[in-house]
N, C-alpha and C positions, 0 to 999 in steps of 0.2 A: 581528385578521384574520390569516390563516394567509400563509406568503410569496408564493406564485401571486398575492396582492392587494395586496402589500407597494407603496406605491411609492418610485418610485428618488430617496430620499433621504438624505443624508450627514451623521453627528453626529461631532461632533469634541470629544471628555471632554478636559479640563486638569483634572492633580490636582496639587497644591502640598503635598506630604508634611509639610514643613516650612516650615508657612507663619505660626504664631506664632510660629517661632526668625528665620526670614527677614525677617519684618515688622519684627523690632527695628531691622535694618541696620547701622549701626556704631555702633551703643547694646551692644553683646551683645557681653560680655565674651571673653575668648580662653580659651582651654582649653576644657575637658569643663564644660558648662552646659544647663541644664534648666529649664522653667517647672511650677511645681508648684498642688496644689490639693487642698481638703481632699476626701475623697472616704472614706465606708465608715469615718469616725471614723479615719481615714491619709490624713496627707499622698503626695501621691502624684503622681507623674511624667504631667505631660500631654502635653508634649513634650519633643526631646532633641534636639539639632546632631550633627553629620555625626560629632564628636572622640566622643561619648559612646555613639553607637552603634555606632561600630568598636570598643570597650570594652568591650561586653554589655548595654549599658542601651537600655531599652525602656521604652514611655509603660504605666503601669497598677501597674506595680510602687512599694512604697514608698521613702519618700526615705531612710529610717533603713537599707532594703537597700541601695538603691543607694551610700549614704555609704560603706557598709561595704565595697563593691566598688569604690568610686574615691572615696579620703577628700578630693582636694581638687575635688571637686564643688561650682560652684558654682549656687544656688538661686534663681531668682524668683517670685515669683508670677502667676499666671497671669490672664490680665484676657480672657476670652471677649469681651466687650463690642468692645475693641480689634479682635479678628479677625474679628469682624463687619463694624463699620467699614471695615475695609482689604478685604474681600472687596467688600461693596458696591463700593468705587472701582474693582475691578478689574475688576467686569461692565460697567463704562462704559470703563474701558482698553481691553477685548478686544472689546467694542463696535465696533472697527474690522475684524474679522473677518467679522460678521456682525450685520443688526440684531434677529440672536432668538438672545440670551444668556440663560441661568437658571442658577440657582446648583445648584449641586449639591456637599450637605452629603454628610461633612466634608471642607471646604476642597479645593474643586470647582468648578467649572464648568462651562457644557453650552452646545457651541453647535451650531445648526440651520445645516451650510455649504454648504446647499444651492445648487447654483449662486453658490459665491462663489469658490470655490477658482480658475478661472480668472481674478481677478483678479492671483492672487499667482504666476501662471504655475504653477498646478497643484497636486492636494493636497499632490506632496513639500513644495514653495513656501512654501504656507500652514503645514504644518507647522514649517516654517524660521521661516517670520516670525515665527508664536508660541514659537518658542524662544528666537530673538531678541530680544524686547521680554521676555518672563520675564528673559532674562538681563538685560536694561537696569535689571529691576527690582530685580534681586539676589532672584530665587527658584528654587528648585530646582523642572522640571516634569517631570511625567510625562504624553504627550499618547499618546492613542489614535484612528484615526478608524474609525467602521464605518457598516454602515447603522442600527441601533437605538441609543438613547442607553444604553440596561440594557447592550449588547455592548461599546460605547465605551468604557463605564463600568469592566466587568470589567475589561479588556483595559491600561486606565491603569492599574488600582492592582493588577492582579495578575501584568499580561501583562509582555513586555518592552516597555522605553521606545520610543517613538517608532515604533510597530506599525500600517500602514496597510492594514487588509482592504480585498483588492480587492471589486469587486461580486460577492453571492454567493457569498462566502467566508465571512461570518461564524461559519455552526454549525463547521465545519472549523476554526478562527481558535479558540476557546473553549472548544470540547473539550478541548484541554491545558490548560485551567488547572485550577487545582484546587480541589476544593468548596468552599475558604473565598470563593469570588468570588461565591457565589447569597447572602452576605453572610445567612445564617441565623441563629438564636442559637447559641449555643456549645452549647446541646443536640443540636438536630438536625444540625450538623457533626459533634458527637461520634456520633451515632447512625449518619451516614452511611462515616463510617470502620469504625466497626465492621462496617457489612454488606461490607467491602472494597471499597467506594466512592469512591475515592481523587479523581479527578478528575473533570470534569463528564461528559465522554464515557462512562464508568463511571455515570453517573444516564443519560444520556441514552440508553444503548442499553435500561433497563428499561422495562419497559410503563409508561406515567400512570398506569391504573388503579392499579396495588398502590403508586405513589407517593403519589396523591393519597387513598388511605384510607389510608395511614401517618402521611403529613405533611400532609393538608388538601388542598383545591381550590390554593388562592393558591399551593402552591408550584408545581403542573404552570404556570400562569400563569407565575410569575416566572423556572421554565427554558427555557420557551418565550420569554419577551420576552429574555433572557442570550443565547439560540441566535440570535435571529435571527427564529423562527419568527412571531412576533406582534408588530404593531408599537406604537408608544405615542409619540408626541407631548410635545416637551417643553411648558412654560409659562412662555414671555420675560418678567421683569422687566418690560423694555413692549413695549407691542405695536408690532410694525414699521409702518412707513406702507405705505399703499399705492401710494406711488409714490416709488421711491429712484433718487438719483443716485451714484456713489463715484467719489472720482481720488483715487489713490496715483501719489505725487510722487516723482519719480527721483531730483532733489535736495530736501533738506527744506529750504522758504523762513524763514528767517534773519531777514527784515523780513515786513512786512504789505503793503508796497505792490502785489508782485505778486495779491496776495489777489481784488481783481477782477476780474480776469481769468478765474482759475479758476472764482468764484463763475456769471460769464455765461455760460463753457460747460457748467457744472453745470445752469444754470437753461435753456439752449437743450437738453439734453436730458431735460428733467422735460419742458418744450413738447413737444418729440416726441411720449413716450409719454402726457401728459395729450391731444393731442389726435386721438390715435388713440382713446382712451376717451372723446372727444366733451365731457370736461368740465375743470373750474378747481378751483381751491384756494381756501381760504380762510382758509388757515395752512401756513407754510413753518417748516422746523427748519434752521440751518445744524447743523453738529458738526465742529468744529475738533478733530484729533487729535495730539499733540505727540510728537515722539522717546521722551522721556518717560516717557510713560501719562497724562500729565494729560490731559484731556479739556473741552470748554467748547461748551456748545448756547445758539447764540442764535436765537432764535426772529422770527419777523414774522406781523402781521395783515393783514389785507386786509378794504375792506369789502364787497365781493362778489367772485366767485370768481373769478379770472384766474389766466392764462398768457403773459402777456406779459414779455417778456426783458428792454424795458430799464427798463418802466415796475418790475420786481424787482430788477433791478439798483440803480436809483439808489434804493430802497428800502433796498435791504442797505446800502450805500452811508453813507446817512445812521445809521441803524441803526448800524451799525460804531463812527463818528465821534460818535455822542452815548452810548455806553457808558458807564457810572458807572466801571469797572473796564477800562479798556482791555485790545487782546485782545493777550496777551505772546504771540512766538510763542518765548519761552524757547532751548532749543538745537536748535529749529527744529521745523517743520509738516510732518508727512510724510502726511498722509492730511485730507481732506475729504469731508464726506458730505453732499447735501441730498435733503432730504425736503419733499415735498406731503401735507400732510393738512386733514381737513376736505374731500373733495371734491365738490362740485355740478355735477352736467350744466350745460354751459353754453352756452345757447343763441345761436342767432343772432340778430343785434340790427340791424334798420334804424334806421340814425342819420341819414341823409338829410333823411328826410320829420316826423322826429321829434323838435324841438329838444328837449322835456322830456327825453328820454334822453339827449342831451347834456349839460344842467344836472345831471343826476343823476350822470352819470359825473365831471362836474368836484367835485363835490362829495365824492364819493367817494375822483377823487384826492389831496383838500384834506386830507381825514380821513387817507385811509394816509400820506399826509407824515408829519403832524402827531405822530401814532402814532409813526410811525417816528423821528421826534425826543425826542418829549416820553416816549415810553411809552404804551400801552394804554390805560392808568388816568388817562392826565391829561386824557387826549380823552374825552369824552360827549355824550350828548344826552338828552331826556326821552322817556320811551317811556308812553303811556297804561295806567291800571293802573285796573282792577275797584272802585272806592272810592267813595262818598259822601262820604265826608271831603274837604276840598278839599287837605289836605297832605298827604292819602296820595291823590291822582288821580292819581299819576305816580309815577314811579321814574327812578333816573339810572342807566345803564347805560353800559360803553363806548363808542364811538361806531362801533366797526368789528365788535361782536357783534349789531348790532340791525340790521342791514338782510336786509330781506326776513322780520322773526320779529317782528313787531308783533301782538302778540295779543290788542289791542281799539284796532279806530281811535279819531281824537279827534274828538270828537263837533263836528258842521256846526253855522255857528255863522249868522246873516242879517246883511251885512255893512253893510246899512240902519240893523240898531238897535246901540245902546250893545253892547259887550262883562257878558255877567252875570259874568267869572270876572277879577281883575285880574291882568297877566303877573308883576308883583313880589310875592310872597307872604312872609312873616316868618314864619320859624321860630326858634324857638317866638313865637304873637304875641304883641303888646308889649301892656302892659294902660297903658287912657288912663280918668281921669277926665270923665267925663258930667253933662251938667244935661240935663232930658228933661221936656215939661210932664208927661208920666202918665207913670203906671211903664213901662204897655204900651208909649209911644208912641216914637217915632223922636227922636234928641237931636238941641238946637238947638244945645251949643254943647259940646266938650270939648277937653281939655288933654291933648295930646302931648307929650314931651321938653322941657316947661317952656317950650311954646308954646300960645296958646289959639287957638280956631279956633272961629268962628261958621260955620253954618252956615245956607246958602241953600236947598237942596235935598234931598231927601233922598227915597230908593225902600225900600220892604221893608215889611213884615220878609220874608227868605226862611228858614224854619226848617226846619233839619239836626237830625235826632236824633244820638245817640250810639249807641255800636255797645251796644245793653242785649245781646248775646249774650256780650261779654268779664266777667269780673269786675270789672274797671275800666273799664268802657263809655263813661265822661266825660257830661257833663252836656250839656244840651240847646241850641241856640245859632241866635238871631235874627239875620240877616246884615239890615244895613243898604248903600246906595252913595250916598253923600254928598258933596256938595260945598262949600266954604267958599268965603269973598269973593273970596278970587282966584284960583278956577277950580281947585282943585288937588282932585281927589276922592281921597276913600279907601274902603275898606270895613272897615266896623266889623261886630262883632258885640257879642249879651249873652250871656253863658255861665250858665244855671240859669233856672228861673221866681221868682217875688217869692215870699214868703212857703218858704222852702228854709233851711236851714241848710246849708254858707254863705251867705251873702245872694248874688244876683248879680253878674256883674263885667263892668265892656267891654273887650273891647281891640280893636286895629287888627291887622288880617288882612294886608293889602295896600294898592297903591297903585296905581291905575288911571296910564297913559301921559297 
């Protein structure tokens, strides 16, 4: 879209020039030092520290050159992998900027700060702070902000450092750089020099036309997105919530105990704006930010959507205190962020006239405790499931994912006759020895766990096929419900028909209450 359509938003590029020599930290030796790699059957310079390029040394040239021009150079190997790693960390470091960070190769960053800059009392601000936590990191930046991320982009690694285009300054802003920023092949830069093309403003005052049948469609594109003139959207690592809270702290807290506090007016105004939008959550993100860069997101469920301050508060609360890894606030907390996701319209609920909806809310709050103590995963329930099988009729699921997403009720039962299904099931069942007068017929008397058990009663057969559509479909099975002398029922089955290779077999399913 051309800029009449552009809208007014703000990208902030961090490039780290030197960010596999900066990563080492005080691992990286003193003098002139270089990480190398083989490359075109040559060793060859992929980075250089600040000593080595006041020298003449440059990444791309070989090592046996470079030796020759500074002999006590010294050499590492270069571990891509590593700069990977540490780049990831720092899209959750710089995370506190903005919650739509994406990387931007090589050794880059790209954040979307739109409407954030006034936290940090303004783009100069924000710019400070990110030069500031780079410093803390011990990396050299070079930060640009404009309205296109392609302009942001140039403007860091070609422009001067720390360059903040006003609105609608970008093609003015860009035009002085020079063609190596539309970052071409080294063909088409060389081709562009030679037509006396020197800087962008020299491509940009020629028609499209005779550029784009020289160099292709893609490149009128790509000076058009460089200028300003077209806009293009980054793509965040994750995707922002749709509902954020942020406090940057004037002093950074040193202990945890203040932590609550902050946390309930974080969560009074996610209430705000969740209930201006009429709905709940059903998943909240805290993200603790340290002096640092370390970074630490703890998460909470709920099992239906709410907005409520302190019934979230004494959530985070408990959450916090049953952490496997307690939260260190290190050499202190200077920034907090919470987030609402998962959101559901949330209606209004008469509780008056309707105790079930009271029971269900108690029960509800029983579950987010519980959660919030135990974990997620340690809380569940049985959710009905599409099966024949009686060990596959259910599934265990969370207990704060399954409300209100039950995708086959459990089947009405008549509360007059016996139960057909028993609550206690054996997996896998236990195989019991049978005496039975006919093959067909129902057993009068079998042996369990080295105990025998006559029976008085007995119902069935009810016969279950096997799933014949699997390759191993399992054999065919006569459910018996039996009782013995003293009242204790079970259900048995026979697993195959008589005359089968393997012979048939019993075993015990369950136990009736």
């Amino acid at each position: 879209m051309k800029r009449d359509h552009l809208s007014n938003r703000r990208h902030l590029a961090v490039w780290f020039p030197l960010l596999p020599i900066d990563r080492l930290g005080s691992a990286r030796p003193e003098g002139s030092f270089c990480l190398i790699d083989r490359r075109a059957n040559a060793l060859r310079l992929v980075a250089v520290n600040a000593e080595g390029l006041a020298l003449g040394l440059a990444p791309d040239i070989t090592l046996a050159d470079a030796r020759a021009q500074v002999p006590d150079l010294e050499a590492w190997p270069h571990d891509p992998g590593a700069d990977r790693a540490f780049l990831d960390h720092l899209l959750e470091s710089f995370g506190r900027f903005s919650p739509m960070v994406a990387g931007d190769d090589p050794h880059g960053l790209m954040l979307d700060v739109t409407g954030c800059a006034h936290l940090f009392g303004g783009e100069a601000g924000l710019m400070q702070a990110v030069h500031a936590l780079s410093g803390r990191l011990g990396l050299e930046a070079h930060c640009a902000l404009a309205r296109t991320p392609q302009a942001a982009r140039a403007l860091a690694r070609f422009g001067p450092p720390g360059m903040i285009v006003a609105e609608g300054g970008d093609r003015v802003a860009v035009r002085r750089l020079p063609v190596a920023a539309l970052e071409l092949t080294a063909a088409d830069i060389q081709a562009l020099r030679r037509a006396g093309l020197k800087t962008i403003g020299d491509v940009d005052d020629r028609p499209r036309a005779s550029l784009a049948a020289r160099f292709g469609q893609e490149f009128s594109t790509r000076l058009d997105r460089v200028l300003g003139l077209e806009d293009a959207r980054i793509t965040p690592v994750r995707a922002p919530a749709p509902v954020v809270a942020d406090r940057l702290l004037m002093e950074p807290l040193i202990t945890t105990e203040p932590l609550e506090t902050v946390i309930v007016d974080l969560l009074a105004e996610l209430e705000a704006d969740l209930q201006t939008r009429l709905s709940g959550a059903r998943r909240f993100r805290l993200t603790v930010f340290r002096v640092d860069g370390h970074v630490r997101h703890i998460g909470l469920g709920v099992a239906r959507p709410t907005r409520d301050v302190r019934s979230l508060a004494r959530l985070f609360r408990e959450r916090l205190a049953a952490l496997t890894t307690p939260l260190d606030p290190g050499f202190g907390i200077d920034h907090l962020r919470m987030e609402a996701l998962d959101l559901q319209r949330l209606a209004s609920v008469q509780v008056d006239l309707d105790t079930t909806t009271e029971d269900a809310g108690a029960l509800d709050a029983l579950i987010d405790r519980l959660a919030a103590r135990l974990g997620s995963a340690a809380v569940s329930r049985l959710q009905p499931a599409n099966s024949h099988l009686p060990e596959q009729a259910s599934r265990r699921i969370p207990a704060i994912h399954c409300a209100e997403r039950e995708t086959a009720p459990w089947p009405e039962r008549d509360p007059q006759s016996p139960p057909l299904r028993p609550l206690h099931l054996f997996d896998p069942p236990q195989p019991v020895e049978v005496m039975s007068p006919v093959p067909d017929g129902p057993p009068v008397r079998f042996k369990w766990r080295r105990v025998t058990h006559r029976v008085i009663n007995a119902e069935g057969p009810e016969r279950i096929e096997g799933e014949w559509w699997r390759r191993q479909g399992g054999r065919v099975r006569d459910y018996y419900r039996v009782e013995d002398e003293e009242g204790r029922r079970f259900w048995l089955f026979r697993a195959g028909h008589f005359g089968d290779l393997p012979p048939p077999r019993w075993y015990v399913h369950g136990l009736f209450a």
